[in-house]
C-alpha positions, -999 to +999 in steps of 0.1 A: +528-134-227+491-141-216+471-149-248+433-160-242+423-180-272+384-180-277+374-185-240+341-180-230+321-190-196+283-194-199+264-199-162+230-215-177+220-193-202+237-168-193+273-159-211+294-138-187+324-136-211+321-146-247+346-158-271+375-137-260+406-133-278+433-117-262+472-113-259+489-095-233+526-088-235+552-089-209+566-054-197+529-040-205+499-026-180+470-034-194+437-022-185+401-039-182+378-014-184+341-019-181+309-015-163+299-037-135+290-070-148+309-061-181+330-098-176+361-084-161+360-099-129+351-130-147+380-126-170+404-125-137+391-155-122+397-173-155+432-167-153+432-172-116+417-203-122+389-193-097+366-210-121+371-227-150+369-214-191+335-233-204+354-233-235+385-221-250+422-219-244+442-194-215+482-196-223+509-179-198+545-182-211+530-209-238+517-229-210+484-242-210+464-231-181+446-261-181+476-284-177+497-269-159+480-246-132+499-251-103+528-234-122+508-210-135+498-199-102+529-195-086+539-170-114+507-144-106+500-123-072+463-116-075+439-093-056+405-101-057+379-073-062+367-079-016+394-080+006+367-095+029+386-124+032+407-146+063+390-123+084+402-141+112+438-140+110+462-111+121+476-093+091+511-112+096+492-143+101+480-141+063+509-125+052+535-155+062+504-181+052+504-167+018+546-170+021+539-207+030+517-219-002+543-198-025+572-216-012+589-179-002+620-186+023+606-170+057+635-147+062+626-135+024+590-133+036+598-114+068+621-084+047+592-080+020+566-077+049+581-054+068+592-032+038+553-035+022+540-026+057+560+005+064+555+013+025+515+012+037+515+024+068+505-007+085+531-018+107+516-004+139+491-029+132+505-064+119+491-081+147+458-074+146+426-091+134+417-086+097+384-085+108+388-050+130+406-034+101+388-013+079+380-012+042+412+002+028+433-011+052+419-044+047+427-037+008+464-025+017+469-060+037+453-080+007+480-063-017+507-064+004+497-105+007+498-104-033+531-091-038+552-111-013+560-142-037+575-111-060+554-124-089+559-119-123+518-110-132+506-089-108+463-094-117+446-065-098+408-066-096+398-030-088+426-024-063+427+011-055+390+010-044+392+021-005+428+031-004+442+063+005+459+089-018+488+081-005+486+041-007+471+045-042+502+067-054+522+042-044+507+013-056+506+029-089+544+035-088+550+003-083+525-008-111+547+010-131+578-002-116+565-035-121+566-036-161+591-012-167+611-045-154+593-066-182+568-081-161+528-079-166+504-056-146+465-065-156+442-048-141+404-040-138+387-005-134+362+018-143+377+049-137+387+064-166+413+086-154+433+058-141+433+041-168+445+070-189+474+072-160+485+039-161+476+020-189+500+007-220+469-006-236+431-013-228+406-039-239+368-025-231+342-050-223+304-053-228+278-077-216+311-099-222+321-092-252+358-071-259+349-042-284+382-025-282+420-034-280+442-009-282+464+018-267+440+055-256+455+072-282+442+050-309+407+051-292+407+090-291+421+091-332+395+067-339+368+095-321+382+132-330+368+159-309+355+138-281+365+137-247+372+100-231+340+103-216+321+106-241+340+075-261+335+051-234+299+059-225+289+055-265+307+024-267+299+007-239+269+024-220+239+016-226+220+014-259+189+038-265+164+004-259+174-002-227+169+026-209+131+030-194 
């Protein structure tokens, strides 16, 4: 279980996530669903430990995140929400790196890659420069690099953003794959149709704050006659005063 316990993180005056409380449960996908700037990326990089909570508490398997994040890491494959990243290494290059820092035996490492890269089409191209690759496939070599520690949290900032139908289906599969074994998928979008696809449970974010917990069917109960749309955008789009 990941359980956030009153975190928030203020840059200056500004407070990108504020006083979150949150548990998610192992063998769950849960959603993050807000607008750009809404704090789910900020959210991520908390439990990353990207940056650091200004205050409060992150647990993972009733460790503290602050004391023990070396652990904590090794249990969670993460993809960032750019895969403009190690540009100048061949995909295989960042591939066994990654198998390097998470301690994965290189034969282990090897079978993984070249399952993942037939999975997404990218074997062909293995040895080639991150930097010639395009957008999605630069996203398909990012999650491939994610997965090859076989983590228990897989933490997905927008990843099906520049992959093809094909590579999204499948990632989704395994999403589901993922926590039908008990493990934890957390993932950010704001497409609602995936997250009605995917999702066990959502928490919606605004200007930092989490107005809703809860599975879609207990947001649509709580709003009769209104499409998902409709829902999200009164709940977290914006108010009357700040438009014009």
């Amino acid at each position: 279980m990941i359980k956030f316990d009153h975190v928030s993180k203020i840059y200056g005056e500004k407070e990108a996530l504020s006083d979150l409380n949150l548990s998610i449960n192992d063998g769950e996908i849960f959603g993050l669903i807000g607008h750009n700037g809404a704090g789910k990326t900020t959210t991520i990089s908390v439990l990353t430990s990207i940056i650091e909570a200004s205050y409060g508490n992150v647990y993972v398997d009733d460790l503290l995140l602050s004391e023990h994040r070396d652990d904590i890491k090794k249990k969670i494959g993460y993809v960032p929400d750019s895969p403009d990243i190690f540009l100048n290494l061949t995909a295989n290059e960042y591939w066994h790196f990654l198998a390097k820092i998470y301690g994965v035996d290189s034969e282990i490492a090897q079978q993984r890659i070249t399952v993942l890269s037939q999975l997404f089409d990218l074997t062909s191209q293995v040895n080639d420069m991150i930097d010639s690759f395009s957008h999605g496939m630069r996203q398909k070599v990012i999650v491939i690099g994610a997965l090859i520690s076989n983590p228990d949290i897989w933490v997905l900032d927008e990843p099906l953003t520049g992959l093809d139908p094909q590579a999204s289906f499948d990632l989704k599969e395994m999403m589901k794959e993922h926590a039908k074994s008990g493990k934890t998928v957390i993932f950010s979008t704001h497409v609602l149709q995936v997250a009605e696809q995917l999702c066990d449970r959502i928490g919606i974010l605004k200007q930092g704050k989490l107005i809703f917990v809860g599975t879609l069917e207990d947001l649509k109960s709580n709003h009769p006659d209104k499409d998902l749309e409709t829902i999200y955008l009164e709940m977290a789009g914006r108010n009357a005063q700040e438009v014009g």
